[in-house]
ZAMAR-201698 format. One line per field, with one value per residue (C-alpha): residue number from 1; residue in one letter; chain; x negated, y negated, z. Coordinates in steps of 0.02 Angstrom, whole numbers, always signed. Last residue first. Example, Ala and Ser with C-alpha at 12.3 -4.5 7.8 and 13.67 -1.06 7.14 Angstrom:
<drendos>
k = 2 1;
r = S A;
c = A A;
x = -684 -615;
y = +53 +225;
z = +357 +390;
</drendos>
This chain:
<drendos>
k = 538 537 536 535 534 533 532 531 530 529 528 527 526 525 524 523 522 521 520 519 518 517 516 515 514 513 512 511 510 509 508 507 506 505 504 503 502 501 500 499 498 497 496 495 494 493 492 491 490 489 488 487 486 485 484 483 482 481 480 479 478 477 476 475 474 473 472 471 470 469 468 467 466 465 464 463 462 461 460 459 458 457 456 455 454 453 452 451 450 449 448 447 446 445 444 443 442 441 440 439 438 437 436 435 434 433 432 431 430 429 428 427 426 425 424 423 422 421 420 419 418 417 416 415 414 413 412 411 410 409 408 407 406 405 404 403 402 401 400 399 398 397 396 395 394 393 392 391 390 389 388 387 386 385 384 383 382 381 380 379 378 377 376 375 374 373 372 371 370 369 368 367 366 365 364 363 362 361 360 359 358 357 356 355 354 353 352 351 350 349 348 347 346 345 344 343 342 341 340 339 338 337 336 335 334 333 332 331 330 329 328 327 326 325 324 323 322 321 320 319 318 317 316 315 314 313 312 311 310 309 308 307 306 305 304 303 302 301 300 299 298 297 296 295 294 293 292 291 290 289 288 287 286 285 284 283 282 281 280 279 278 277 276 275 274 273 272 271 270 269 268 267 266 265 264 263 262 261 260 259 258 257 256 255 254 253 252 251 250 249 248 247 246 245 244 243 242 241 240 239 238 237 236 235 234 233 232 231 230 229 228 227 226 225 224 223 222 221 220 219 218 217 216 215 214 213 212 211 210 209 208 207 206 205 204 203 202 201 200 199 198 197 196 195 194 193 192 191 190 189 188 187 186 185 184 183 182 181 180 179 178 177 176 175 174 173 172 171 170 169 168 167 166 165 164 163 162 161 160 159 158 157 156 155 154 153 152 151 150 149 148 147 146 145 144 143 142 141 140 139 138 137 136 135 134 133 132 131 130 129 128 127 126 125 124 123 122 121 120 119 118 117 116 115 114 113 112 111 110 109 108 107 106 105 104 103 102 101 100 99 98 97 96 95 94 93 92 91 90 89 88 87 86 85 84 83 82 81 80 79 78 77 76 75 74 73 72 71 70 69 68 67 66 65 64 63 62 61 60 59 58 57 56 55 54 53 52 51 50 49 48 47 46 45 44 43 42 41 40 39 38 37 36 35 34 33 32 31 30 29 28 27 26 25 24 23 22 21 20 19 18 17 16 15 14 13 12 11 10 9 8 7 6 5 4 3 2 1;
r = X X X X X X X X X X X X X X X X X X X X X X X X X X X X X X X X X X X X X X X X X X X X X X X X X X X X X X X X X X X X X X X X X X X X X X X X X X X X X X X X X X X X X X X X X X X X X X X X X X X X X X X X X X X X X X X X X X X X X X X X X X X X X X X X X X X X X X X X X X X X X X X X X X X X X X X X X X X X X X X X X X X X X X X X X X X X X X X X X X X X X X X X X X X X X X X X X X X X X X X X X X X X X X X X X X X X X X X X X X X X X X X X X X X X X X X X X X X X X X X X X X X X X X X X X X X X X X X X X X X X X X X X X X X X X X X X X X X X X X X X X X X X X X X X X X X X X X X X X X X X X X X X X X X X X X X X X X X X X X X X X X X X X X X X X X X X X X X X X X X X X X X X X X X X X X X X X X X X X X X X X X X X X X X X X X X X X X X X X X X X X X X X X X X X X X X X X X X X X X X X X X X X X X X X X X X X X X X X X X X X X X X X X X X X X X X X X X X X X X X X X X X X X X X X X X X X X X X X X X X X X X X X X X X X X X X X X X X X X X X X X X X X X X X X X X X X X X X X X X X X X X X X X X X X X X X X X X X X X X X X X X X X X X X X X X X X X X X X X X;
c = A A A A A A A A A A A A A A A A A A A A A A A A A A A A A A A A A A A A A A A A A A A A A A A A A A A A A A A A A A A A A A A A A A A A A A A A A A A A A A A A A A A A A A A A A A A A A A A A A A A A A A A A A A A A A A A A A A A A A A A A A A A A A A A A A A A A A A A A A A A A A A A A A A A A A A A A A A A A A A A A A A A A A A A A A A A A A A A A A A A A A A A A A A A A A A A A A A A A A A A A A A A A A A A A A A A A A A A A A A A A A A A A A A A A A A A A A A A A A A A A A A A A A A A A A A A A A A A A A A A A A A A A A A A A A A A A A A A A A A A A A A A A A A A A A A A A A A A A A A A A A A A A A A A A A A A A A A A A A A A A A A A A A A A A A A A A A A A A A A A A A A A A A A A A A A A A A A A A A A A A A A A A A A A A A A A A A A A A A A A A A A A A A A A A A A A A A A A A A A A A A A A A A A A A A A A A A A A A A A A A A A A A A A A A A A A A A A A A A A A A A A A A A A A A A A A A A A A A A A A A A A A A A A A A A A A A A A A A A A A A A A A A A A A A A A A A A A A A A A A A A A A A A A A A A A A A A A A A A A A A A A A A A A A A A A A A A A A A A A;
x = +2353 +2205 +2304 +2391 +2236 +2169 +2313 +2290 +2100 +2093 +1987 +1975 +1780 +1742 +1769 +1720 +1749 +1623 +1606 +1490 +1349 +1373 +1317 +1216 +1092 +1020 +848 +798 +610 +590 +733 +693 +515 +589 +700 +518 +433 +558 +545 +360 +243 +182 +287 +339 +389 +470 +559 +621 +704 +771 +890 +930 +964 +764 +723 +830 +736 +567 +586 +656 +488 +386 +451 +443 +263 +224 +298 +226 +74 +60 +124 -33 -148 -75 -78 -261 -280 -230 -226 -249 -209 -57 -79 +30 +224 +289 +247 +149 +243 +417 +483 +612 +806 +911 +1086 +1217 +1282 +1219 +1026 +956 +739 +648 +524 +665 +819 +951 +887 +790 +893 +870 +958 +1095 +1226 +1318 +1143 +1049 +961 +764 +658 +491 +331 +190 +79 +113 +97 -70 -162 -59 -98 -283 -278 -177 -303 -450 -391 -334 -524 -589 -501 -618 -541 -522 -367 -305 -302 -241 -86 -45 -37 +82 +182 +185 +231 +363 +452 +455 +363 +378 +303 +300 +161 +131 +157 +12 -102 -51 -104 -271 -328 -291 -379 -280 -314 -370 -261 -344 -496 -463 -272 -93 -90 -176 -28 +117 +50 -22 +162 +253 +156 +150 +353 +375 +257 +369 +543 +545 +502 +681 +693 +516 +577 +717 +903 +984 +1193 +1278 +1463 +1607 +1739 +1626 +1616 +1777 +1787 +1629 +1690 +1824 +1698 +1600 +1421 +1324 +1458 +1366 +1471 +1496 +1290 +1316 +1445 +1310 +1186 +1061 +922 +1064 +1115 +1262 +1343 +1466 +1526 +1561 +1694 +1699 +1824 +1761 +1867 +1862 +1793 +1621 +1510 +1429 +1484 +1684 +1744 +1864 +1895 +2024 +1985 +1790 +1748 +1840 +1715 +1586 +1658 +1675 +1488 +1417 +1466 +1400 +1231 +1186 +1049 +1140 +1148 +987 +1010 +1155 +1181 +1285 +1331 +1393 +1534 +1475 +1293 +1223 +1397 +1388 +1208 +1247 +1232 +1164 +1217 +1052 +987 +1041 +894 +982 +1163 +1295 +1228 +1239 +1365 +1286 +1281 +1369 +1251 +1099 +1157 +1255 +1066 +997 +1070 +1081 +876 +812 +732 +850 +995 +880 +969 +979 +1065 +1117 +1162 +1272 +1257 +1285 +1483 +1546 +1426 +1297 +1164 +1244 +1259 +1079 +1034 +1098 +1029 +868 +896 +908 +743 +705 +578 +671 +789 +940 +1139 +1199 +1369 +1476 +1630 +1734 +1710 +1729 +1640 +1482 +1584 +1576 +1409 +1326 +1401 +1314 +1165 +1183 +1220 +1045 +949 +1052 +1002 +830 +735 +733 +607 +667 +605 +728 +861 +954 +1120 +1217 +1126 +1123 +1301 +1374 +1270 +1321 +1505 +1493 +1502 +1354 +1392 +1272 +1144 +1077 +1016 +846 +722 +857 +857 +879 +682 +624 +701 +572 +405 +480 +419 +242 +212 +71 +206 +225 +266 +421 +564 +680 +523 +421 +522 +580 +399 +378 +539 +490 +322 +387 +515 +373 +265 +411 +476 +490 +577 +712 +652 +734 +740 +689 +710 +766 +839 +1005 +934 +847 +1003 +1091 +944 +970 +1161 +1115 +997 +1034 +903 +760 +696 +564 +593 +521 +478 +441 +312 +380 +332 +402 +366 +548 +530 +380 +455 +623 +520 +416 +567 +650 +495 +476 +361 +325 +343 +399 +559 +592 +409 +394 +302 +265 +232 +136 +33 +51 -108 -261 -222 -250 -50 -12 -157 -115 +93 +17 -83 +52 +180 +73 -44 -94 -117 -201 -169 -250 -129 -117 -5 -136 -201 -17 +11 -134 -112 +86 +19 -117 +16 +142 +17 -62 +132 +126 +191 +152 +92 +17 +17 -109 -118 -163 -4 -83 -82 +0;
y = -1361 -1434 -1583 -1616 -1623 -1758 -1899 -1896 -1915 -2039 -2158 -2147 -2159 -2316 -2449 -2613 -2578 -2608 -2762 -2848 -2711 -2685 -2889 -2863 -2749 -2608 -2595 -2428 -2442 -2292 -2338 -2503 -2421 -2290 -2433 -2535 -2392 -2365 -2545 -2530 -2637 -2844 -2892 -3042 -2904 -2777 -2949 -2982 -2824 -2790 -2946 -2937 -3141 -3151 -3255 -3132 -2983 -3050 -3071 -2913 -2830 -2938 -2894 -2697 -2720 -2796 -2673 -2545 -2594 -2608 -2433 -2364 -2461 -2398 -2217 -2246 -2322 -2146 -2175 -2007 -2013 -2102 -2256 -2265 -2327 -2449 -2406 -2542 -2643 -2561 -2509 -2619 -2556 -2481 -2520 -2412 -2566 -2479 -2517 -2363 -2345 -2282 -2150 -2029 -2158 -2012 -1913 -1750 -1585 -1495 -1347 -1300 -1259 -1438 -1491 -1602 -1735 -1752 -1882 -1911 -1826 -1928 -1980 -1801 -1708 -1790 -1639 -1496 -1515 -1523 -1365 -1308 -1384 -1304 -1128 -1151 -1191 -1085 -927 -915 -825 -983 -931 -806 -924 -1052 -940 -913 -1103 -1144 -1017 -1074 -1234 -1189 -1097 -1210 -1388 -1445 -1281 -1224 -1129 -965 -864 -925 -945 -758 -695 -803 -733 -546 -562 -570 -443 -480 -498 -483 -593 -629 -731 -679 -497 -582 -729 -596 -476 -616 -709 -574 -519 -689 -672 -514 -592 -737 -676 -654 -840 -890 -1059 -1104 -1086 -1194 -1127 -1141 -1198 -1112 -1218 -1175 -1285 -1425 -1533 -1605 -1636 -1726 -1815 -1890 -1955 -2041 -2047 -2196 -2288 -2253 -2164 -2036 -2043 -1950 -1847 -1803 -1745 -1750 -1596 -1583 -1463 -1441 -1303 -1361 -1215 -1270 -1338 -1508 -1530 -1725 -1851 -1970 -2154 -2133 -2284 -2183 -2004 -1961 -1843 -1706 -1570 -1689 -1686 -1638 -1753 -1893 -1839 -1858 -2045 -2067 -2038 -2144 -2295 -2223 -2210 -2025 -1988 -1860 -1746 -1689 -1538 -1554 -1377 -1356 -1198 -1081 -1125 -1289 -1313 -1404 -1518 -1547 -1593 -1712 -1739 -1887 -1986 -2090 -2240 -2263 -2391 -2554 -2466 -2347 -2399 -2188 -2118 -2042 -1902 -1883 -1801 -1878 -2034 -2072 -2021 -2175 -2321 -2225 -2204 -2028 -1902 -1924 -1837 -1689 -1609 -1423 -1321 -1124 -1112 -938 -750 -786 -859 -711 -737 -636 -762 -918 -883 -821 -993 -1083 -946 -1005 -1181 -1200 -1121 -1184 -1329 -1475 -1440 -1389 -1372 -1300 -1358 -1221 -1284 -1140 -1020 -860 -695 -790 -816 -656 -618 -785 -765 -593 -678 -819 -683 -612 -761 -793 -617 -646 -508 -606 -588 -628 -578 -408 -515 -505 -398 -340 -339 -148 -117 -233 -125 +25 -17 -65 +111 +157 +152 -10 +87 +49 -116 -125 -162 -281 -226 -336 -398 -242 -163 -227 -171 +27 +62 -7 +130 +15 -83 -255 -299 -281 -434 -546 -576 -661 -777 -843 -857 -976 -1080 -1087 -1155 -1280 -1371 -1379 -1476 -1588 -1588 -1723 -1661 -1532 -1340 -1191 -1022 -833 -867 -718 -799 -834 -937 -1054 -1078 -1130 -1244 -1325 -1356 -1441 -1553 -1725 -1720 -1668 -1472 -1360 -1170 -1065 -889 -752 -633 -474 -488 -362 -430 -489 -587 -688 -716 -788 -892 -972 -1019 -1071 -1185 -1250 -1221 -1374 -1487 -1460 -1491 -1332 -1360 -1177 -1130 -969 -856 -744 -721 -556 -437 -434 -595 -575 -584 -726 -840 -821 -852 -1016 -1077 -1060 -1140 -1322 -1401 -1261 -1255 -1130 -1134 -1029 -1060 -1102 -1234 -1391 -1303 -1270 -1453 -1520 -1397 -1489 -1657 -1636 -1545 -1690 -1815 -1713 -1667 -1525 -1421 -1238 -1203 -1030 -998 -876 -749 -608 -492 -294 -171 +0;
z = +941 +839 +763 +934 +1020 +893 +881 +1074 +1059 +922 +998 +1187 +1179 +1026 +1171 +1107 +931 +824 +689 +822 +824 +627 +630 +798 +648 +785 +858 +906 +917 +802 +692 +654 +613 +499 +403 +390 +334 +176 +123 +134 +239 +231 +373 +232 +130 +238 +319 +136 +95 +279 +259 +452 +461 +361 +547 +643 +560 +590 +756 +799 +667 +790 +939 +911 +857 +1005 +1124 +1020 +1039 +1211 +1230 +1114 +1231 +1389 +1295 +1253 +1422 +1515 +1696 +1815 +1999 +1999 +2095 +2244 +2226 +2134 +1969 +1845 +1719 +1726 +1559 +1485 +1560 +1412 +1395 +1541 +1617 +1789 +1720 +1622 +1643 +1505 +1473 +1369 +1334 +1340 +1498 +1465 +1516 +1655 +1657 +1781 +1684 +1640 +1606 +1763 +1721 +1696 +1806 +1681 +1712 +1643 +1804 +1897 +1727 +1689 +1800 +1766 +1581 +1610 +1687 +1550 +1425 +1523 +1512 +1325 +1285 +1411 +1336 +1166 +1039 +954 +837 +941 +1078 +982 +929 +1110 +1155 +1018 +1053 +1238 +1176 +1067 +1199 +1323 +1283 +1463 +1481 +1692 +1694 +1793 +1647 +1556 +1707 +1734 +1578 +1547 +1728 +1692 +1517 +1352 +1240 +1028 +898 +734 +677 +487 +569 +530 +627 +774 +760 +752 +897 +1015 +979 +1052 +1185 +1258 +1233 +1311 +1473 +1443 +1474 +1652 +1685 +1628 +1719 +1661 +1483 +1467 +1480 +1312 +1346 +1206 +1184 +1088 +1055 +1074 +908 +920 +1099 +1084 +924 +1020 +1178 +1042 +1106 +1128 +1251 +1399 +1480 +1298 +1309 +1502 +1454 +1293 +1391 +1272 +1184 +1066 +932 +787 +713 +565 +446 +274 +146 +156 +25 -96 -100 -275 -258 -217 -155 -34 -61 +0 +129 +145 +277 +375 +551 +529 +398 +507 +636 +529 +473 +658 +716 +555 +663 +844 +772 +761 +901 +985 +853 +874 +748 +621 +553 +391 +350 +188 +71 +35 +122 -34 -24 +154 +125 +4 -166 -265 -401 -498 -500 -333 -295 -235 -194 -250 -418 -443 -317 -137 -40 +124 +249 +178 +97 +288 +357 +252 +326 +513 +493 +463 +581 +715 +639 +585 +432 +405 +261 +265 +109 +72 +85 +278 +265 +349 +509 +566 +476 +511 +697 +676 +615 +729 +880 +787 +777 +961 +1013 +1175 +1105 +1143 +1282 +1269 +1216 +1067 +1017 +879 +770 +732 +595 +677 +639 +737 +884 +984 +922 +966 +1165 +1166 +1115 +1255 +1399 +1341 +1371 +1524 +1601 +1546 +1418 +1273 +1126 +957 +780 +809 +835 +1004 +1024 +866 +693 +674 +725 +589 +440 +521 +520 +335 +288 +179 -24 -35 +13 +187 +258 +359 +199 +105 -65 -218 -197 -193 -338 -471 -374 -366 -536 -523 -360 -278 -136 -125 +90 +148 +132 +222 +338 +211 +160 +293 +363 +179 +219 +412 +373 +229 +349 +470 +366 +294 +94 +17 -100 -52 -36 -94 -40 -140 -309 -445 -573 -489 -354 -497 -558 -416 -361 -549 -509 -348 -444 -372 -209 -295 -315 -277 -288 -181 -236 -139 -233 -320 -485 -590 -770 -765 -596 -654 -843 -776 -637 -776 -881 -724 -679 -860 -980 -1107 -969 -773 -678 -576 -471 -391 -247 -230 -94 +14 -133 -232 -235 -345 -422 -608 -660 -542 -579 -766 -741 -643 -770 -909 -769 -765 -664 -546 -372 -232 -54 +92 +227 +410 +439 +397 +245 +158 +215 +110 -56 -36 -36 -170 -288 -278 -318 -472 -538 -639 -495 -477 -299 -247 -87 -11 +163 +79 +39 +84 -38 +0;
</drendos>
């Protein structure tokens, strides 16, 4: 049986493009290798000794296109995973490319660990190449755990019960959680998941998508905090072209890539309160229209969203929409963090030194007494993505006094750095809305105090005073610069001498809002709707 090395081909005739995506492949681990154009790549593919780990595919190439060059690929029996790289408007193109044989899609631009997951994807729905020639077409039709198609269904349900074999959970509230996911994945009501960052919410959302009826279609994820409140309604909603100053062309939205399948809205918490009620009008209704779109569209997919917020407590403050909250929380999954689940690490340690040492030249290697219990004695802030995080640098290194001086060093700044967290609704703490700053009874956002009131921590870190510094004064002079252009982001990303498209990310990151959408808000968005809405659901 040959084994996959651990390459990525990358087929893009664009120079820029292929630079940025050989750059990411390097910074999560992989060996990449590009080509200018789909001849090339159809070369590098037949002399490579064994198939990449995957491909990915530019659709919109000269001379020979990306299906053209997929179509070939797939009928001279090549096996490889194949990604196919798309823009925002070419849902019908993604379609097509699914049909010939891809494996996934990706959206331009695409994010580090966006790709990662896309390429482990992959590679887990499917074995290894094997030698026999004749058997390399039916591979990728065949799942490796399902049975013929002529099985009884029953034993195709029964195998996907319980927790996922890529999961380790050994808690009695880890396990409570996956029972909860197969009670409500045959349904298709609206899922919250609840916890910290780093506890693994999108992977119970996308095993609820996965054990669900709707799981041979798009699973599609957005990241509400990820994109500014003028360009997350584009997102979500899609837009018409001469919608606005750069539609040149109409756009679909995630709803509409996810139709049929599900739509999962991670960090939902962070939606501005005015895009808030056109998704929840989404969600009453079923129908929505783009930006600048005159003809409603059916919203026809699964909505599972995710919060590390305590959304009673945003819904006080008037940042949450107390309607939408009832909307969205038919079901909830509340995700204990790590250091309240201790019993699951040692299986999760294991986990990660098994997958990582299989990855990496040097193999796993065993972890001594000492490196064990440090690990399970912490208390990850991170949770479970820190501890993986942790694990795969050991492997990496293979050196323990590197990862047993950065938890020592951990334990050290975590007296000056750790911030009060809330109480979840069970038991959990959960981070407080305005992360590092203080709430005044009002409920707006205190500035941070100058120097704490009690005695000196015992470690100071003047980067991070530095870095806070600056941010203070780069917060005040985009504000300024705003009022003095009267919020005409255009001409303050000019005169502030930066990009159009930084400038909306900046507003975002020090979470100024335009007083003009501000003023045109109801004062109390909470009670909205809320009679009118438990009549419509009972």
């Amino acid at each position: 049986m040959l084994e996959r090395p651990n390459q990525v081909l990358v087929i893009d005739d664009d120079e820029a493009a292929r630079e940025i995506l050989v750059e990411l492949l390097g910074r999560i681990g992989y060996h990449a290798f590009a080509t200018g154009d789909g001849k090339a790549g159809l070369e590098w593919l037949a002399g490579a000794a064994a198939p990449p780990r995957a491909v990915l595919l530019d659709l919109r190439m000269p001379l020979l296109d990306g299906f053209e060059v997929l179509r070939r690929y797939r009928a001279d029996g090549g096996t490889a995973p194949v990604i196919a790289l798309s823009a925002m408007d070419e849902k019908d193109a993604v379609v097509k490319a699914m049909r010939l044989g891809a494996s996934d899609y990706l959206v331009k631009p695409i994010e580090p660990e966006e790709l990662k997951e896309a390429i482990e994807r992959c590679a887990a729905s499917r074995p290894p190449p094997v030698e026999e020639p004749q058997a390399a077409p039916i591979i990728p039709a065949v799942r490796p755990m399902d049975p013929p198609p002529v099985a009884p269904p029953s034993r195709v349900d029964a195998s996907r019960r319980g927790v996922p074999t890529e999961y380790v959970a050994s808690s009695p509230a880890m396990l409570s959680i996956w029972d909860m996911v197969d009670r409500v994945a045959e349904t298709d009501v609206p899922v919250l998941i609840r916890g910290e960052s780093g506890v693994g919410k999108e992977g119970i959302a996308r095993t609820l998508h996965e054990r669900s009826p709707r799981r041979g279609k798009p699973f599609v994820k957005i990241n509400c905090a990820a994109l500014p409140s003028e360009l997350l309604e584009s997102e979500l909603f899609g837009h018409e072209r001469g919608a606005f100053t750069g539609a040149t062309s109409e756009k679909p939205g995630k709803f509409e890539l996810a139709d049929k399948g599900t739509i999962f809205l991670d960090e939902i918490g962070e939606m501005h309160p005015a895009l808030q009620a056109k998704l929840l009008q989404v969600l009453q209704d079923e129908e929505y229209y783009r930006v600048g779109g005159k003809r409603a569209l059916r919203a026809d997919a699964r909505v599972v969203v995710a919060t590390n917020r305590v959304l009673e407590e945003e819904i006080a403050r008037g940042n949450f929409r107390e309607d939408l909250y009832y909307r969205l929380n038919v079901v909830s999954v509340v995700v204990p963090p790590l250091r309240e689940r201790k019993e699951d690490i040692p299986g999760l340690i294991e986990h990660f030194r098994r997958k990582y040492g299989s990855k990496y030249r040097g193999g796993a290697i065993q972890f001594s007494e000492d490196v064990t219990r440090r690990l399970q004695d912490y208390d990850y802030p991170g949770n479970v993505r820190e501890l993986e995080n942790l694990v795969r640098r050991l492997v990496v290194l293979r050196d323990e006094r590197f990862v047993l001086d950065e938890l020592a060093s951990a334990i050290s700044r975590r007296p000056a750095q750790q911030v009060p967290l809330a109480a979840g609704s069970a038991g959990g703490a959960l981070p407080p809305a305005n992360q590092g700053h203080a709430w005044s009874p009002q409920g707006h956002a205190a500035p941070p105090a100058a120097a704490p009131s009690g005695p000196p921590a015992e470690t100071v870190s003047l980067k991070e005073i530095a870095r806070q510094a600056a941010l203070r004064a780069e917060r005040e002079a985009i504000s300024a610069m705003l009022s003095r252009t009267n919020w005409n982001k255009r001409k303050a990303a000019a005169r502030l001498q930066i990009s159009y498209k930084a400038l909306l990310y900046k507003i975002k990151d020090c979470g100024l809002t335009d007083p003009r959408i501000t003023a045109s808000l109801p004062e109390n968005l909470g009670p909205i709707g809320i009679v009118a809405d438990g009549t419509h659901t009972g």
